[in-house]
C-alpha positions in Angstrom: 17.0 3.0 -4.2 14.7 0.2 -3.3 11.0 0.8 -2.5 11.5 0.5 1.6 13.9 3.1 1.2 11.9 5.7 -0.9 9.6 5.0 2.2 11.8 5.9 4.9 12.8 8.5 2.9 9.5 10.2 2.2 8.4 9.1 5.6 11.4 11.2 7.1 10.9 14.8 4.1 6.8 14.6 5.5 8.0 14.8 9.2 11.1 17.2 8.1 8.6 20.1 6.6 6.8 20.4 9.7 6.6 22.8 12.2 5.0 21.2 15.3 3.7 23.7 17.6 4.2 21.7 20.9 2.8 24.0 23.2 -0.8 24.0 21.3 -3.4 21.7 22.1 -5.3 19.6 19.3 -7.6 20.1 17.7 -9.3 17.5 14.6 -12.2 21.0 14.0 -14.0 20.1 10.6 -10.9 20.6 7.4 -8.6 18.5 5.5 -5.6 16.9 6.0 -2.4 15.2 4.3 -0.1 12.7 5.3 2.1 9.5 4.8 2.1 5.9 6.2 5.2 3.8 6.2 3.7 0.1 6.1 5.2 -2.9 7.3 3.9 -6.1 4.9 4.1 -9.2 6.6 4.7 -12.5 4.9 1.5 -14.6 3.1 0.5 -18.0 1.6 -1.8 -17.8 -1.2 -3.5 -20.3 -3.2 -5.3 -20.5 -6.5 -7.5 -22.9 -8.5 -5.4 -25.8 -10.3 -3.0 -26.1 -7.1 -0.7 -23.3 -8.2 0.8 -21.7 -5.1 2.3 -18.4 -4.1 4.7 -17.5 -1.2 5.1 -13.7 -0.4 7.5 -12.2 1.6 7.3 -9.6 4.1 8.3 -6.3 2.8 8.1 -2.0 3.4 5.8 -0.3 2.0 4.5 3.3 1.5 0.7 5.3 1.6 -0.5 8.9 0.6 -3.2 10.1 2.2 -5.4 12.8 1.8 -8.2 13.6 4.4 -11.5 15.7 5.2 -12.2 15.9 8.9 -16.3 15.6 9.2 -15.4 16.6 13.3 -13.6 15.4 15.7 -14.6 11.7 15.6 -15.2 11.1 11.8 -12.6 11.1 9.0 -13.0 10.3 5.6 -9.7 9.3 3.9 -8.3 9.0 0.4 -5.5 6.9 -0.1 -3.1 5.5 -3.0 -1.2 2.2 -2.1 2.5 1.6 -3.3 3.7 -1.7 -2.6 6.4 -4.1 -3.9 7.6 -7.5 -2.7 9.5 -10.9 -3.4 7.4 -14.3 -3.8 8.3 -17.7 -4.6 5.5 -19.9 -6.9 5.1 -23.0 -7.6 2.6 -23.5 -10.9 1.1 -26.4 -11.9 0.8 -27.7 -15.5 -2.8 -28.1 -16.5 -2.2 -30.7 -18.8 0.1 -32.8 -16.9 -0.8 -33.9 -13.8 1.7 -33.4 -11.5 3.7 -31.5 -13.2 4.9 -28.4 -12.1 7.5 -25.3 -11.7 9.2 -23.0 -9.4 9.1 -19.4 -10.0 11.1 -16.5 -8.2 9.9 -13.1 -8.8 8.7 -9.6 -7.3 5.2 -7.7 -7.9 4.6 -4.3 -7.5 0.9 -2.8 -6.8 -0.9 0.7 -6.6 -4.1 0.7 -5.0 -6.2 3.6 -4.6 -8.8 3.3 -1.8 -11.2 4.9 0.3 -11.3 4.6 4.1 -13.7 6.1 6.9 -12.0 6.2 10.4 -14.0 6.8 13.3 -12.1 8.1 16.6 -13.3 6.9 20.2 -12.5 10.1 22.1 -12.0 13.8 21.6 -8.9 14.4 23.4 -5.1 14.2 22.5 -4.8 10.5 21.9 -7.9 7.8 21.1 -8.5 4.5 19.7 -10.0 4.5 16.4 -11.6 1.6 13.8 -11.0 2.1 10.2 -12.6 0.3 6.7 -12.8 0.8 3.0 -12.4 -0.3 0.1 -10.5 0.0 -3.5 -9.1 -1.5 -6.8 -5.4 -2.6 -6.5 -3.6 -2.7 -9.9 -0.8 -5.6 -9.7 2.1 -6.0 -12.3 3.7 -9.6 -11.4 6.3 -8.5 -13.4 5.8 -12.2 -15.2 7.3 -11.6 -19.0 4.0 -12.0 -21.3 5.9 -11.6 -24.8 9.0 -11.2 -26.7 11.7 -8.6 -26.0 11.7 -5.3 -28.0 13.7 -2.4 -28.1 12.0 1.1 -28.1 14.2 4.0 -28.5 13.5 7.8 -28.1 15.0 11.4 -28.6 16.1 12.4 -25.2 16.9 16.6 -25.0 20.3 15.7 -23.7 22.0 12.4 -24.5 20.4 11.7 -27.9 18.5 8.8 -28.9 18.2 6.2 -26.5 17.4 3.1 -27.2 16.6 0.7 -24.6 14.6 -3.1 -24.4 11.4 -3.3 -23.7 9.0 -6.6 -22.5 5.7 -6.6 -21.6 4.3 -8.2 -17.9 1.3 -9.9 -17.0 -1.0 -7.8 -14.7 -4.3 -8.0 -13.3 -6.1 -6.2 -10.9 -8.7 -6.5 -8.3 -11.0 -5.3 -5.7 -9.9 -5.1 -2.3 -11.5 -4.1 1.2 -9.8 -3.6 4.7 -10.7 -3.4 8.5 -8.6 -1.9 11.1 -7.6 -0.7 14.2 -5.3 1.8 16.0 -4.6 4.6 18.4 -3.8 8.1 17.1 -1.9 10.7 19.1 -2.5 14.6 18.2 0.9 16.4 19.4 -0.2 19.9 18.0 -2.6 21.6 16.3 -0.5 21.4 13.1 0.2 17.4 12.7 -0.8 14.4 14.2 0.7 10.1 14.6 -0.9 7.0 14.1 -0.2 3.2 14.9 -2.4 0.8 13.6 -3.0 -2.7 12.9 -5.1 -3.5 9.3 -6.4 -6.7 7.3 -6.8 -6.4 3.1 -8.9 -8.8 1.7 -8.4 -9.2 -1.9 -11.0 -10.5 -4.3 -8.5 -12.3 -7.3 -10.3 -14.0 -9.7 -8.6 -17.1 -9.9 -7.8 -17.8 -5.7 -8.8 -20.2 -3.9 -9.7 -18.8 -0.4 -8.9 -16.1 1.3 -6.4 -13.9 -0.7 -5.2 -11.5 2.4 -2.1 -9.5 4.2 -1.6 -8.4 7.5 -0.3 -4.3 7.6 1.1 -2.6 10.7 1.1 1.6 9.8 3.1 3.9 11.5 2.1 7.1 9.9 1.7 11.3 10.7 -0.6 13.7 9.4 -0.8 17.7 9.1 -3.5 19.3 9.3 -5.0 22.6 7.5 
């Protein structure tokens, strides 16, 4: 399974285990909260120092979030990242100019963050802003040395023995704005749609290193 699917998927168990009381009217009282956002990723062109180049495609992605209500308009939000996508690079050679080579690959990322969200309205449905910031671990998934076999004693097959290589990662700072309307249908869970922009801060881009994110997302509350 794929990492869009295990974000339908746990997108569709969060939804599942509620029990909306539709009748009820909302209410965002001072308490905590816990949800999921399925993400949509859209596509980015990235550039770094040397004329290397990356291409990344448009993907699905997947957030948990953990809230604390301050009232009805402020939210402070804890959030952990999961994303993975395809890119196409081109790298150039430092020592030859004009020299270069075509890679094809996928990355995957965590990135736990912190967000405030400040709603525009008491009622049942109101816009709201959001921004934060984070640290977003990135394994390019780029082999950075030889292949080795590790092997361990599993309780029911045995030893297994399986190859092993190690990836080039990095990490980085990131920050985000956004925007959104929320819609309270109970007392017991709430939706959201929103638009956001991550900026991230990699050491060795030249630019602005960012991604576009739509959210479609619910929340219970306790």
């Amino acid at each position: 399974m794929d990492a869009r699917h295990r974000a339908v998927v746990m997108l569709a168990a969060f939804m599942a285990v509620s029990s909306p009381a539709w009748a009820d009217s909302s209410s965002r009282d001072t308490g905590w909260e816990y949800g999921l956002d399925l993400v949509y990723l859209d596509s980015a062109d990235l550039s770094f120092k040397g004329g290397s180049t990356l291409d990344v495609g448009d993907d699905v992605a997947a957030t948990a979030i953990l809230g604390y209500r301050f009232n009805s308009r402020l939210e402070l939000q804890f959030a952990l990242d999961y994303q993975s996508a395809d890119y196409d690079a081109t790298i150039q050679s430092a020592d030859t100019p004009g020299v270069s080579v075509d890679v094809r690959g996928d990355y995957e990322a965590f990135t736990p963050r912190v967000n405030l969200n400040y709603n525009f309205m008491d009622g049942d449905i109101t816009p709201y802003v959001t921004g934060g910031v984070g640290w977003s671990f990135i394994d390019t998934n780029i082999p950075n040395g030889r292949v080795e076999v590790g092997c361990w004693w599993d309780p029911w097959y045995g030893q297994v023995c399986v190859p092993v290589q190690d990836t080039r990662s990095t990490d980085a700072f990131t920050y985000q704005l956004g925007a959104g309307v929320r819609w309270d249908a109970s007392n017991n869970w709430s939706m959201r749609l929103g638009y956001e922009k991550h900026w991230y801060d990699l050491d060795n881009a030249s630019g602005s290193a960012d991604f576009d994110e739509i959210k479609l997302g619910v929340l219970f509350r306790y």
